[in-house]
PLY file of the C-alpha trace (Angstrom):
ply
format ascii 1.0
element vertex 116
property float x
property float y
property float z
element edge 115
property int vertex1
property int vertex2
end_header
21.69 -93.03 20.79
18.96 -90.56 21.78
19.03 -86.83 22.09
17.12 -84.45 24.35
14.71 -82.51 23.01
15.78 -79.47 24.80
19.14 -79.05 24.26
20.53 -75.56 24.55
21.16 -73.35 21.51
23.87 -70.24 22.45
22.07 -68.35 19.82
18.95 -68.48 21.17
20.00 -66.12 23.92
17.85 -67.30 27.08
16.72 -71.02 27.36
13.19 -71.25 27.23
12.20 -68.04 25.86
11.29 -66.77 22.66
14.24 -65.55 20.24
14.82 -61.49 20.52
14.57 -59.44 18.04
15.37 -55.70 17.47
11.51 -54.97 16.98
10.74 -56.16 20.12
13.21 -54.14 22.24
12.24 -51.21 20.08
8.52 -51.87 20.34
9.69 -51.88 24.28
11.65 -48.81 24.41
8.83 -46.81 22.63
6.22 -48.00 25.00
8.27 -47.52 27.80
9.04 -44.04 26.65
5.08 -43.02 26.24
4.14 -44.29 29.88
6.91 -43.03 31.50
6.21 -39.48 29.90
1.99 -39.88 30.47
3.16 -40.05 34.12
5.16 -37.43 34.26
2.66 -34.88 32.10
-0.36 -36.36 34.63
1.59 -35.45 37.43
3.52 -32.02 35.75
-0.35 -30.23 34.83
-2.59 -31.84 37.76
-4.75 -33.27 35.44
-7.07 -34.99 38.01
-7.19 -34.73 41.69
-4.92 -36.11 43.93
-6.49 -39.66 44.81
-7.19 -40.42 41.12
-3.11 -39.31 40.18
-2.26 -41.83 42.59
-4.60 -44.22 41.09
-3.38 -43.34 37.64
0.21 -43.45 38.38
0.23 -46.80 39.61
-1.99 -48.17 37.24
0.70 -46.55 34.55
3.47 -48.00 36.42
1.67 -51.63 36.33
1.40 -51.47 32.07
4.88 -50.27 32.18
6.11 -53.57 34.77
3.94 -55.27 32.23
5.81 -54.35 28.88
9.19 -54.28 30.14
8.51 -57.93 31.54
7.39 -58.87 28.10
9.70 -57.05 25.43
12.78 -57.27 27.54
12.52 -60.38 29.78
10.66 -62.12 26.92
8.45 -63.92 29.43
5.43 -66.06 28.02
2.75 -68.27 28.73
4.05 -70.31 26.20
4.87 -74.17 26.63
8.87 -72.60 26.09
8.49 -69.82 28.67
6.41 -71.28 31.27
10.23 -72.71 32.80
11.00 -68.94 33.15
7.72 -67.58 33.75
6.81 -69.74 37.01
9.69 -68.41 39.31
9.39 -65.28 37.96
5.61 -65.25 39.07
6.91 -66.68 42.37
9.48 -63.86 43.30
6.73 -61.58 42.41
4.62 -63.23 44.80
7.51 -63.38 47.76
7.74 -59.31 47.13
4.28 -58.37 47.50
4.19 -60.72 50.50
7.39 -59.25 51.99
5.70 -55.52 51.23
2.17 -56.37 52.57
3.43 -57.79 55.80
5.69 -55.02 56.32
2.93 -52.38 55.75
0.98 -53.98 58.28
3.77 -54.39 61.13
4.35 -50.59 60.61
0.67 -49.94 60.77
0.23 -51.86 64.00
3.53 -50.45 65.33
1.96 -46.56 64.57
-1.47 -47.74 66.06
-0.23 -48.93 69.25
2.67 -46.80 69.76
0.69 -43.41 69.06
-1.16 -41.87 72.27
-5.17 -42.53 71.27
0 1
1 2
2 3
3 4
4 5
5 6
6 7
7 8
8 9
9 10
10 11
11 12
12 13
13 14
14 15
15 16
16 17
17 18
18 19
19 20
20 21
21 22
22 23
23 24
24 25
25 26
26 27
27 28
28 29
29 30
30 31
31 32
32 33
33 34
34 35
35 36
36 37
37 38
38 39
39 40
40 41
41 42
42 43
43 44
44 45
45 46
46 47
47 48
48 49
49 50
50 51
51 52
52 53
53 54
54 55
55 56
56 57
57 58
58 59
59 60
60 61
61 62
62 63
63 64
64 65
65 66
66 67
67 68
68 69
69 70
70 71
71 72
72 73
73 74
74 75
75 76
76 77
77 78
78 79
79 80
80 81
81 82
82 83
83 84
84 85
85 86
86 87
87 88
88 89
89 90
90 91
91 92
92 93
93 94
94 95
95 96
96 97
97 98
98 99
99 100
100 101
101 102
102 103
103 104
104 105
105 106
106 107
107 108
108 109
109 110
110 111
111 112
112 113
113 114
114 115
């Protein structure tokens, strides 16, 4: 009798992904903890002008999506994660599609509602 290759292990806690470990979830927290207070000290002493804040902030906030996706989600590339990684990537997708097309109804909506 045969056996599956992938069979799932309750101690591996999330088929398809990468065992955690307390370093990564620490190595998470910390980095969390550094971007989310480089934000806040950008923003508190108006380090650079307003357009380049905004630029900073969300390029902040993008490392920060970034880290908590990998040191919490433990998401990968690899041939064990790609089963988690692929919808993930997906409902990523259906958001910014979702976000864009509502930004541009409500664009059109101000354009042609707004006396020119």
């Amino acid at each position: 009798m045969s056996h599956p290759t992938h069979d799932y292990d309750p101690h591996n806690e999330g088929y398809g992904t990468s065992p955690k470990t307390l370093s990564a979830y620490i190595t998470g927290l910390i980095l969390s903890f550094l971007l989310t207070a480089a934000a806040f000290f950008i923003v508190d002493k108006h380090l650079f002008s307003t357009s380049t804040i905004y630029v900073t902030i969300s390029i902040l906030a993008l490392l920060q999506f970034m880290v908590q996706t990998l040191c919490f989600l433990r998401l990968n590339a690899g041939p064990e994660g790609r089963w988690n990684l692929y919808p993930f990537l997906f409902a990523i997708f259906v958001v910014f599609v979702v976000m864009g097309g509502s930004l541009w109804i409500m664009y059109n909506l101000n354009y042609n509602m707004m006396p020119h």
